[in-house]
VEXKOL-621233 format. One line per field, with one value per residue (C-alpha): residue in one letter; x, y, z. Coordinates in steps of 0.1 Angstrom, whole numbers, plus 5000, padded with zeros to 4 digits. Example, Ala and Ser with C-alpha at 12.3 -4.5 7.8 and 13.67 -1.06 7.14 Angstrom:
<nodes>
aa	(A / S)
X	(5123 / 5137)
Y	(4955 / 4989)
Z	(5078 / 5071)
</nodes>
This chain:
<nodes>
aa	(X / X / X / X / X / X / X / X / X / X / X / X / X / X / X / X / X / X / X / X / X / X / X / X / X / X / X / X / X / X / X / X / X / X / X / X / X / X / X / X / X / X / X / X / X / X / X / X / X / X / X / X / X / X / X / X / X / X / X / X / X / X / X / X / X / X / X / X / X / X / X / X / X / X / X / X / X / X / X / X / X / X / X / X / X / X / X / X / X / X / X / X / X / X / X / X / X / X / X / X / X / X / X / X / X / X / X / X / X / X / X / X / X / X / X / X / X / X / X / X / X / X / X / X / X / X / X / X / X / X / X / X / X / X / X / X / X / X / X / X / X / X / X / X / X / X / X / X / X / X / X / X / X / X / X / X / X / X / X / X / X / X / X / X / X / X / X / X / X / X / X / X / X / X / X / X / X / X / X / X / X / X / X / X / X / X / X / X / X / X / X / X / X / X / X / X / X / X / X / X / X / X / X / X / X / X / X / X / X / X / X / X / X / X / X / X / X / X / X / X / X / X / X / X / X / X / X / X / X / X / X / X / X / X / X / X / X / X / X / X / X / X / X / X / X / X / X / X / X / X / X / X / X / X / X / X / X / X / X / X / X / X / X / X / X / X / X / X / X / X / X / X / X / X / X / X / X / X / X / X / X / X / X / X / X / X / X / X / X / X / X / X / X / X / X / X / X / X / X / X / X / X / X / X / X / X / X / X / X / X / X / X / X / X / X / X / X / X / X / X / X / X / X / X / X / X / X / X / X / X / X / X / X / X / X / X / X / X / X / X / X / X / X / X / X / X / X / X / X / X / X / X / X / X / X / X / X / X / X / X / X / X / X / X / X / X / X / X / X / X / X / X / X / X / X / X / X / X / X / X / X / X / X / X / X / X / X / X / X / X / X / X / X / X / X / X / X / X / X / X / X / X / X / X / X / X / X / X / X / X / X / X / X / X)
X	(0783 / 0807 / 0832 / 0818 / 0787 / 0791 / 0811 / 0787 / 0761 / 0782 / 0791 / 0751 / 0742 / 0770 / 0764 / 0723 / 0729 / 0752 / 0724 / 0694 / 0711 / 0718 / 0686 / 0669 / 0692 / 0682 / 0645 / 0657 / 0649 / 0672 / 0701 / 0689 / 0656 / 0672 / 0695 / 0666 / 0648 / 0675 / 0678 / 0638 / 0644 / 0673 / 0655 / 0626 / 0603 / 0601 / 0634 / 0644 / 0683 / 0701 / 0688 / 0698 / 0720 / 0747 / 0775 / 0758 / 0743 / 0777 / 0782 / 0758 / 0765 / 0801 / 0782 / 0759 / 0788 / 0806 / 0773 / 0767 / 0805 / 0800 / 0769 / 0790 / 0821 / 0799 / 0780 / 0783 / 0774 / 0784 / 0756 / 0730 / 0747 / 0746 / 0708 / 0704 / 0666 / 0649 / 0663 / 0662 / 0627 / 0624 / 0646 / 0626 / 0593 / 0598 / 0615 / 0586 / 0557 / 0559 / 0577 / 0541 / 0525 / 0537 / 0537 / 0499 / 0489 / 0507 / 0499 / 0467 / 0452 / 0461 / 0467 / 0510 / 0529 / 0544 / 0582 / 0569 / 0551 / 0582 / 0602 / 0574 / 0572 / 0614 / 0615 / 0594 / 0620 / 0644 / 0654 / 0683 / 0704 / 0721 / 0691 / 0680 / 0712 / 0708 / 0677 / 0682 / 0716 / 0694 / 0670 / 0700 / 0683 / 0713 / 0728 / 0687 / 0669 / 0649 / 0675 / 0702 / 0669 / 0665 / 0705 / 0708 / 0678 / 0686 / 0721 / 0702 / 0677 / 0707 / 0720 / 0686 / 0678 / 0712 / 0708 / 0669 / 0687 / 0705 / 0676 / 0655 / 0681 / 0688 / 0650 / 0652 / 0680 / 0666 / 0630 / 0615 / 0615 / 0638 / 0648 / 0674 / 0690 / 0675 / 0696 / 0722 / 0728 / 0728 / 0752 / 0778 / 0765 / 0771 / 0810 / 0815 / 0810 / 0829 / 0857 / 0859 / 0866 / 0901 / 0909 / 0901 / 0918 / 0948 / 0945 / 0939 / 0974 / 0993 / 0981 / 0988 / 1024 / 1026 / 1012 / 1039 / 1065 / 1051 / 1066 / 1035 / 1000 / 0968 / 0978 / 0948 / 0921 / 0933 / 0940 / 0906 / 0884 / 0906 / 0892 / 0856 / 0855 / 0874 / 0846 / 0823 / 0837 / 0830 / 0799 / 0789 / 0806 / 0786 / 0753 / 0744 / 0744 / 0777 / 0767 / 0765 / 0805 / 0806 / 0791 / 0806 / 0840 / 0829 / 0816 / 0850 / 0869 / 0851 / 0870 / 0832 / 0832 / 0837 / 0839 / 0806 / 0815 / 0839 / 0864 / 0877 / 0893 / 0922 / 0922 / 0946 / 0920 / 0944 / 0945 / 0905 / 0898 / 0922 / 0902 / 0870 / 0885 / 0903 / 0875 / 0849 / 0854 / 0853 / 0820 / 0807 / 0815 / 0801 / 0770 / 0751 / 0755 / 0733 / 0704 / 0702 / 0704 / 0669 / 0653 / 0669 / 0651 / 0619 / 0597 / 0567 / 0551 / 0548 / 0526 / 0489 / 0484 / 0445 / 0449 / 0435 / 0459 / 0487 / 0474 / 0459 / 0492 / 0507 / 0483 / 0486 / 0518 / 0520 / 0498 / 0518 / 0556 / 0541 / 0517 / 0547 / 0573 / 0552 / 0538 / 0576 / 0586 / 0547 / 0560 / 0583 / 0576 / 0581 / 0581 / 0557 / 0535 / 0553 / 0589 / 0568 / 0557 / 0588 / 0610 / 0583 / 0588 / 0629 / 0624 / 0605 / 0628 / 0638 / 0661 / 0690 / 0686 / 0652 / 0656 / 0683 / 0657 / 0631 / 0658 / 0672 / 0637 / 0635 / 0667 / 0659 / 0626 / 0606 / 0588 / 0567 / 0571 / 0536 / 0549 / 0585 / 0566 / 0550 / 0578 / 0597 / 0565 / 0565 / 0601 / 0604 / 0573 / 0584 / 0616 / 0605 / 0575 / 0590 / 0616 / 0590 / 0568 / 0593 / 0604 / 0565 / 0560 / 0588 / 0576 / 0539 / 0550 / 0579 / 0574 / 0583 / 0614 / 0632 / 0654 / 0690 / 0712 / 0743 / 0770 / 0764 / 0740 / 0717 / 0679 / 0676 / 0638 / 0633)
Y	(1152 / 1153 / 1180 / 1189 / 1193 / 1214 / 1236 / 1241 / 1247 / 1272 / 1292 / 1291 / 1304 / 1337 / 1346 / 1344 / 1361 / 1391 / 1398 / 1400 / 1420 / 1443 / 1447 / 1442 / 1476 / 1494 / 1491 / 1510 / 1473 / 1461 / 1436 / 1406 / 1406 / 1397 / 1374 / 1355 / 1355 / 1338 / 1312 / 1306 / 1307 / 1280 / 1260 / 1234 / 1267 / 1272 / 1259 / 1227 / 1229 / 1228 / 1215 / 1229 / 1202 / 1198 / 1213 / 1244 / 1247 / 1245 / 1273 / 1295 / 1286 / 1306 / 1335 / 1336 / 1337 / 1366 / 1385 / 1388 / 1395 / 1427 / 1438 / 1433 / 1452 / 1482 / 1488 / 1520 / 1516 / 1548 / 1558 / 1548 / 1565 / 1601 / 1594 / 1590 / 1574 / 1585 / 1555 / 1535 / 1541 / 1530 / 1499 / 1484 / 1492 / 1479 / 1452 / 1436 / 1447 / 1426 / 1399 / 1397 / 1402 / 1373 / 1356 / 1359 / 1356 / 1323 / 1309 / 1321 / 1330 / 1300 / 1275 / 1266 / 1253 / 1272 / 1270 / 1277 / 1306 / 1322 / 1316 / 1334 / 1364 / 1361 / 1367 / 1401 / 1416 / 1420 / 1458 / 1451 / 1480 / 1476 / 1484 / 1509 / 1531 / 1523 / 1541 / 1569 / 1576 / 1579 / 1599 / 1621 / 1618 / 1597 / 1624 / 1645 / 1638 / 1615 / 1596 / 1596 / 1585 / 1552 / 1543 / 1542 / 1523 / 1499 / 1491 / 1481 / 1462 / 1446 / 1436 / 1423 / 1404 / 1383 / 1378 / 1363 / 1343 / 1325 / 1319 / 1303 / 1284 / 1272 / 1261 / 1243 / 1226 / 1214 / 1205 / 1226 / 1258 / 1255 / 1283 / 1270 / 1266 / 1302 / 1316 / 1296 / 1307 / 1341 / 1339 / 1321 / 1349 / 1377 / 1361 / 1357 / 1392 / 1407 / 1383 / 1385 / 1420 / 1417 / 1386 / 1400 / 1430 / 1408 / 1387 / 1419 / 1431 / 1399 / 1402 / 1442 / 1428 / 1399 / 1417 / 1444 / 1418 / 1396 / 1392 / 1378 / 1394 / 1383 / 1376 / 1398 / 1380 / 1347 / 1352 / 1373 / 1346 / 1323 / 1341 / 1349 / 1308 / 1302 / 1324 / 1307 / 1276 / 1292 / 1301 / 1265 / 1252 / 1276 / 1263 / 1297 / 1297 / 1298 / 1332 / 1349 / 1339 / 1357 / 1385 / 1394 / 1388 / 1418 / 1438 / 1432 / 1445 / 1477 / 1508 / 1520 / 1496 / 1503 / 1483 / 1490 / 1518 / 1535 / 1515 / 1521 / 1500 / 1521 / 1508 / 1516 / 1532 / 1530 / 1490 / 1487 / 1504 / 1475 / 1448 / 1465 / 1469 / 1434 / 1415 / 1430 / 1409 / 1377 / 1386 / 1399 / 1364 / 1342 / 1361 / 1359 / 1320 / 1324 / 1341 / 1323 / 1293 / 1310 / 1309 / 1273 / 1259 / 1273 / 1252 / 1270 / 1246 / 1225 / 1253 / 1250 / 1286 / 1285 / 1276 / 1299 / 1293 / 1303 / 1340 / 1343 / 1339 / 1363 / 1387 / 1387 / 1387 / 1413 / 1434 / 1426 / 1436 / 1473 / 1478 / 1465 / 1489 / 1520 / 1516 / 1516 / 1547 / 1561 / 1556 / 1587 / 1619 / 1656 / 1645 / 1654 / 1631 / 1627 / 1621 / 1594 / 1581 / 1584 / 1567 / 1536 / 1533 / 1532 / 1504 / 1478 / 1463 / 1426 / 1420 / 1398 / 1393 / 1384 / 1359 / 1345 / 1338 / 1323 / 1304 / 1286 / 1279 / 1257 / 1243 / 1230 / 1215 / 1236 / 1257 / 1238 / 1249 / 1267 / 1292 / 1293 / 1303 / 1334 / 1344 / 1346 / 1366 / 1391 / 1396 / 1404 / 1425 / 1443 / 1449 / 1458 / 1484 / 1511 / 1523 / 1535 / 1552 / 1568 / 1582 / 1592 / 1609 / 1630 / 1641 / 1644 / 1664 / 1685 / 1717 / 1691 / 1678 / 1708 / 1715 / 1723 / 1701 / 1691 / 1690 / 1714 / 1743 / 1742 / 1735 / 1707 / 1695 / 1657)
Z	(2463 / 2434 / 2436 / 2398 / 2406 / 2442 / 2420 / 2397 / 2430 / 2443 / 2412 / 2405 / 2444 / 2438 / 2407 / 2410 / 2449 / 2431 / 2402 / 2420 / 2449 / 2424 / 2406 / 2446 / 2453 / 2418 / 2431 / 2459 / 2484 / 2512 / 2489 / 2517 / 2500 / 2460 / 2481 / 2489 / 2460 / 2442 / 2467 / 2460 / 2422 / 2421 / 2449 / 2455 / 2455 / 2416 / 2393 / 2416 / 2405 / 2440 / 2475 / 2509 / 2520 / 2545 / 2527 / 2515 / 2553 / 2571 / 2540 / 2556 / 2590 / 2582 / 2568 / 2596 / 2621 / 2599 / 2594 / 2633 / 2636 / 2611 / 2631 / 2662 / 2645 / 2635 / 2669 / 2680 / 2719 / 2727 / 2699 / 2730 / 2758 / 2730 / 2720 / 2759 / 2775 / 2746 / 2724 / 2755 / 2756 / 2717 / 2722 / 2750 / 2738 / 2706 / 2717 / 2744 / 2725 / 2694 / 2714 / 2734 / 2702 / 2686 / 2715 / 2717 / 2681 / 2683 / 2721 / 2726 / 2691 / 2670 / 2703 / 2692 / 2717 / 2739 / 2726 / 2686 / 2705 / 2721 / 2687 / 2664 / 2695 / 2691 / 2654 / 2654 / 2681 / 2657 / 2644 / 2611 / 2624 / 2590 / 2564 / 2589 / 2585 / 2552 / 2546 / 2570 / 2550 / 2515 / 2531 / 2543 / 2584 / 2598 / 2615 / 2626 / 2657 / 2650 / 2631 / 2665 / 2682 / 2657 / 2657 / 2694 / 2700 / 2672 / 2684 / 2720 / 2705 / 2684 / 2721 / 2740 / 2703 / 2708 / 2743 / 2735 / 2707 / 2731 / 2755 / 2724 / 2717 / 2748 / 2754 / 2718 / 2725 / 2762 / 2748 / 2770 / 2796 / 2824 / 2848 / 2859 / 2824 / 2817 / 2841 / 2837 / 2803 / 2811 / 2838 / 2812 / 2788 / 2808 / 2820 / 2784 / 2773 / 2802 / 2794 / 2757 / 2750 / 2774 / 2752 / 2719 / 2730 / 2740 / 2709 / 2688 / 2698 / 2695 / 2655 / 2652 / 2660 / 2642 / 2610 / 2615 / 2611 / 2584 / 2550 / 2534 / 2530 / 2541 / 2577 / 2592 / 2575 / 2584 / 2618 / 2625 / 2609 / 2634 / 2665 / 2650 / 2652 / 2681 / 2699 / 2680 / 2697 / 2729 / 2731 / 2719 / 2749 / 2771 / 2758 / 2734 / 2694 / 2677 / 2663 / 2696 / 2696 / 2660 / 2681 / 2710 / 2685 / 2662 / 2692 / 2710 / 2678 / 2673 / 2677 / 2689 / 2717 / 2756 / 2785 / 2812 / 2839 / 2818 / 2812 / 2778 / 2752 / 2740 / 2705 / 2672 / 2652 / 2619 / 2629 / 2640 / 2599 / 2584 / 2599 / 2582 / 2554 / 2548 / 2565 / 2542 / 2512 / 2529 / 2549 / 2513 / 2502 / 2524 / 2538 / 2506 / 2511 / 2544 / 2527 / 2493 / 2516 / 2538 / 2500 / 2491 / 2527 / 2522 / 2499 / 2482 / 2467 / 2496 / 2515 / 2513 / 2500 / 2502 / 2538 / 2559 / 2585 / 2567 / 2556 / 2590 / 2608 / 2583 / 2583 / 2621 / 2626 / 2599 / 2622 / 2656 / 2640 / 2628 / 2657 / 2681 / 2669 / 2667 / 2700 / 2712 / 2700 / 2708 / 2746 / 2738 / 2754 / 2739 / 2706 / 2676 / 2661 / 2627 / 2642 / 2663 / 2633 / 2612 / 2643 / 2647 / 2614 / 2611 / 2635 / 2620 / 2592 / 2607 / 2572 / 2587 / 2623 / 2617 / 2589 / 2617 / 2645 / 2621 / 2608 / 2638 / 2646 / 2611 / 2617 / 2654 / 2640 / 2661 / 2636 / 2608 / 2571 / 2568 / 2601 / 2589 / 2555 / 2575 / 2598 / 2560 / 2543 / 2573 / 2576 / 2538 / 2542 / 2571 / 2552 / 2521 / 2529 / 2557 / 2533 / 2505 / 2533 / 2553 / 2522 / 2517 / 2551 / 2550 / 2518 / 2532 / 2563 / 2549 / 2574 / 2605 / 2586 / 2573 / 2597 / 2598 / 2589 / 2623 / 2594 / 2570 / 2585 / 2565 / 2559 / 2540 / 2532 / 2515)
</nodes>
């Protein structure tokens, strides 16, 4: 490609991403959802202008990596161990029952292979901890019961997601099941998240110091997108995706992060707020490349919409990713029907981490482009439709939601 003409693709993918973020975000939906449009409205799907090549791939393959390191860097673990078994409960409910779900719909419904299977039941796991704080902080809930419920749970289903991730990929990657590689992965997984916190806090310190002393700005940017990739480059080497190294970087970094058994990570707080703040443009730059890239690789008008297959698979996956999440927080005890209801809910936006299973599943050629087509439909869906009835519910049930409010005292009704 011309260095013209990838100009002129890259202007086209920022600009389109920015505008229909914002009007996405004016219609009161997740921004991930305009980001996506865009990349169908420049794409194959309707206008044609730009393909998904290699250069805008390796594009997104940064923003992946920094997207899973700003989910990493705003974990809150100690969120879980506040919320207690109650989000724990939540988590693991709604994080096996649409993974058998899927799993079912795909293996034993529709007869897929048994790797497409566990890739479909993968990809309605996922819980986007970041549109779900998102619409629990417009509805004002963030800081209620059932809203410390929802972010604990989230942040663990954030963890168990990854740690799946890995599996998949390590199963693509082998062409088949192995046990052996199974556990294998998880043993180099669990060394490498023991290990990386003690050399991010290490590395962490070495750049505190070295941007203390430095005469020239933009030293903390530099050197954190340095270890983001180097980590990255680790977790290549131990056989899991790239973005699990983007991961465990972010999760290293946060000021919210501790060590298992107590062993805290003394952090500089004032230091921990910089990297937010100076890593946040860069992330804001290169993320949008990953999801107008999702809309640039899907291909509309090469999927037989009158097939049945394809609205069947929707419509029961659709089915498995609500059902699935509602039945995990229906496994709570001691809690009233609607704050069931309104929990299940807050848990079954997929929005990123979604779109990056079903993704890696059309990358590795394991998922055709009529189920990639349905994973996308029922991960925009899924995104799209909780916000509008949560906000619904707690207008239908007002008397179990006006309660008062942890910061301020008092009763606040939605």
């Amino acid at each position: 490609m011309q260095a013209h003409i990838f100009f002129f693709h890259l202007l086209l993918i920022l600009l389109t991403a920015r505008l229909f973020a914002e009007i996405a975000s004016r219609m009161r939906m997740p921004s991930v959802i305009g980001e996506i449009m865009a990349g169908i409205l420049i794409g194959p799907s309707i206008l044609g202008i730009i393909e998904h090549d290699e250069t805008i791939r390796l594009l997104a393959e940064i923003g992946i990596i920094l997207l899973l390191f700003e989910v990493g860097l705003k974990t809150d673990a100690r969120r879980l161990l506040e919320a207690g078994s109650k989000s724990t409960v939540v988590a693991i409910g709604g994080f096996i029952m649409p993974f058998l779900l899927g799993f079912l719909v795909a293996y034993a419904l529709l007869d897929m292979g048994l790797l497409v299977s566990l890739f479909v039941g993968g990809t309605l796991t996922a819980t986007s901890i970041g549109i779900t704080v998102r619409v629990l902080s417009d509805l004002g809930r963030q800081h209620h019961r059932e809203g410390q419920i929802v972010l604990g749970a989230a942040v663990l289903d954030d963890i168990l997601g990854v740690l799946l991730l890995a599996m998949i990929y390590e199963f693509s990657i082998g062409g088949g099941i192995s046990l052996i590689n199974a556990s294998k992965v998880l043993l180099f997984i669990s060394i490498f998240f023991i290990l990386a916190p003690l050399a991010a806090m290490i590395m962490s310190r070495l750049i505190r110091k070295l941007d203390n002393i430095s005469e020239t700005p933009g030293l903390i940017p530099t050197t954190i997108v340095s270890l983001v990739l180097f980590f990255a480059l680790l977790a290549h080497y131990i056989g899991a995706p790239e973005l699990l190294g983007g991961f465990a970087a972010g999760l290293a970094l946060s000021r919210r992060f501790f060590l298992p058994f107590g062993v805290a990570i003394k952090t500089d707080k004032k230091f921990a707020r910089a990297i937010e703040h100076q890593m946040s443009p860069v992330i804001s730059l290169f993320t949008p490349i990953f999801f107008v890239s999702v809309g640039l690789s899907l291909n509309l008008q090469e999927i037989h919409w009158d097939s049945v297959f394809v609205w069947g698979l929707t419509g029961a996956l659709l089915i498995a990713a609500v059902v699935g999440k509602l039945a995990g927080a229906f496994l709570l005890r001691g809690e009233k029907l609607p704050h069931r209801i309104m929990i299940g809910l807050a848990m079954i936006p997929r929005g990123e981490v979604g779109i990056v299973f079903a993704e890696l599943g059309r990358v590795s050629g394991i998922c055709c482009n009529e189920v990639y087509a349905s994973l996308i439909l029922v991960i925009l869906l899924t995104t799209m439709l909780p916000p509008f009835l949560m906000r619904w519910i707690y207008r239908r049930w007002p008397d179990y939601y006006e309660e008062k409010s942890p910061a301020t005292g008092s009763a606040r009704q939605i």
